[in-house]
C-alpha positions as CSV (number, residue, x, y, z in Angstrom):
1,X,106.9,78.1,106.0
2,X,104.2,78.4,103.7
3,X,103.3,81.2,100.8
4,X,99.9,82.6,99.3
5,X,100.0,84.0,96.4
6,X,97.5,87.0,95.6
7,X,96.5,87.7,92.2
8,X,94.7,91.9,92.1
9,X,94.9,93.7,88.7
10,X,98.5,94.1,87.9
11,X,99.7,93.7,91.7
12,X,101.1,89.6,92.9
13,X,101.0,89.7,96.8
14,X,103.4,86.4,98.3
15,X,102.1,86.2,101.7
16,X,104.8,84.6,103.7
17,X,104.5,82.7,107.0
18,X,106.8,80.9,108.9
19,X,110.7,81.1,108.6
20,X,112.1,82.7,105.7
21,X,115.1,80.9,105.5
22,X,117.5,78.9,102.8
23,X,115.4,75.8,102.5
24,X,111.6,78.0,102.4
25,X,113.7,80.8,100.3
26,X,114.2,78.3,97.4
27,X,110.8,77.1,97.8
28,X,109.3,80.4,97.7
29,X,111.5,81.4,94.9
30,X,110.0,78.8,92.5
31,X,106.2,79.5,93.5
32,X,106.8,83.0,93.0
33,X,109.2,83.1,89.8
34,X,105.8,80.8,88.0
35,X,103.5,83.6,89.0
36,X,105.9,86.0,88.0
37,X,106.5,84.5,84.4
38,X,102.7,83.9,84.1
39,X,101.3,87.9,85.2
40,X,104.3,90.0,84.2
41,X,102.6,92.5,86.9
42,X,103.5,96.1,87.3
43,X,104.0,95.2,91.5
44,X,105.0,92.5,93.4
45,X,104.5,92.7,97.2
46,X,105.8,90.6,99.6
47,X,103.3,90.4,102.8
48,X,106.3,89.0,105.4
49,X,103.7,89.7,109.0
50,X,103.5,86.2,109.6
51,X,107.3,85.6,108.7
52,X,109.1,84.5,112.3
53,X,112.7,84.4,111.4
54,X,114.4,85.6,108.3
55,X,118.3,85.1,107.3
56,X,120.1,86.5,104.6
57,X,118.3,84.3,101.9
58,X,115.2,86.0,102.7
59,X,117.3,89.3,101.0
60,X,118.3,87.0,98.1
61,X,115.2,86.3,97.3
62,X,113.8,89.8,97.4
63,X,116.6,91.2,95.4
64,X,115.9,88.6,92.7
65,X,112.7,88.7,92.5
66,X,113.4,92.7,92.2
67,X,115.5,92.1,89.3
68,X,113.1,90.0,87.9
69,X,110.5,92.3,87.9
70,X,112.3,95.5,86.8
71,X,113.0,93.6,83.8
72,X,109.7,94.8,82.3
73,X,109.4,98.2,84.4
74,X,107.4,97.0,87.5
75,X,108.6,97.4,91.0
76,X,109.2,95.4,94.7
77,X,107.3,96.5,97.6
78,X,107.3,94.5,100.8
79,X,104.3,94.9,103.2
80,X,103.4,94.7,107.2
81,X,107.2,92.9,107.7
82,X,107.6,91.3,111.3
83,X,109.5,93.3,113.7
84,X,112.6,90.0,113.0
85,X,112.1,90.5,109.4
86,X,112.4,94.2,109.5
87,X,115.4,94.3,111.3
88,X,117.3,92.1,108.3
89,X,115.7,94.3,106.0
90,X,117.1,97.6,107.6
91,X,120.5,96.2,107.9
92,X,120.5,94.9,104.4
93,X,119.7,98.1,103.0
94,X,115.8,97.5,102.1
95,X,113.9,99.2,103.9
96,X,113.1,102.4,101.1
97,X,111.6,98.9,100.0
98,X,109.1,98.9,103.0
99,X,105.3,99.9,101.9
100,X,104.8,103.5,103.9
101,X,108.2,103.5,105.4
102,X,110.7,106.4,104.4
103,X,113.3,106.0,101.8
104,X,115.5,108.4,103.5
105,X,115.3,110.6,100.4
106,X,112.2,112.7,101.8
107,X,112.7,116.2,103.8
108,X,111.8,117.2,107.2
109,X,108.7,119.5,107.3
């Protein structure tokens, strides 16, 4: 597991590779919460294309770091997620969370 963390205006990227699991969740956690604390930006996006397996820690730490950052007004996005991760995220209830995916509050056309 590693994470890069992206610095752009007021948007933190954590790019995420490897297994997102309890062990690399508490790790990213700490990496993250530091940037987090340091930036106070209005988006955090979690890049998770590279992430190979992902267990219910992987939510924990989204969900956190969401709470964390709607603390001062900014939001959670989470970009390009593996087809393993996206599964989780979908039956966790995050994927309105998902960068271009729909929230299931739009209408047909």
């Amino acid at each position: 597991m590693s994470v890069e963390i992206i610095h752009d205006n007021k948007c933190l990227t954590a790019v995420i590779t490897g297994e997102l699991d309890h062990h690399s969740a508490a790790d990213i956690r700490i990496a993250v919460e530091g940037e987090l604390e340091r930036s106070m930006p209005d988006m955090l996006v979690f890049d998770m294309d590279g992430v190979t397996f992902m267990d219910s820690s992987g939510v924990g730490l989204i969900l956190g770091r969401a709470r964390t950052v709607k603390q001062w007004g900014g939001k959670v996005r989470i970009s390009r997620p593996s087809p393993r991760a996206e599964k989780i995220l979908k039956l966790s209830g995050l994927s309105g969370l998902i960068a271009g995916k729909p929230t299931g509050k739009e209408t047909a056309k």
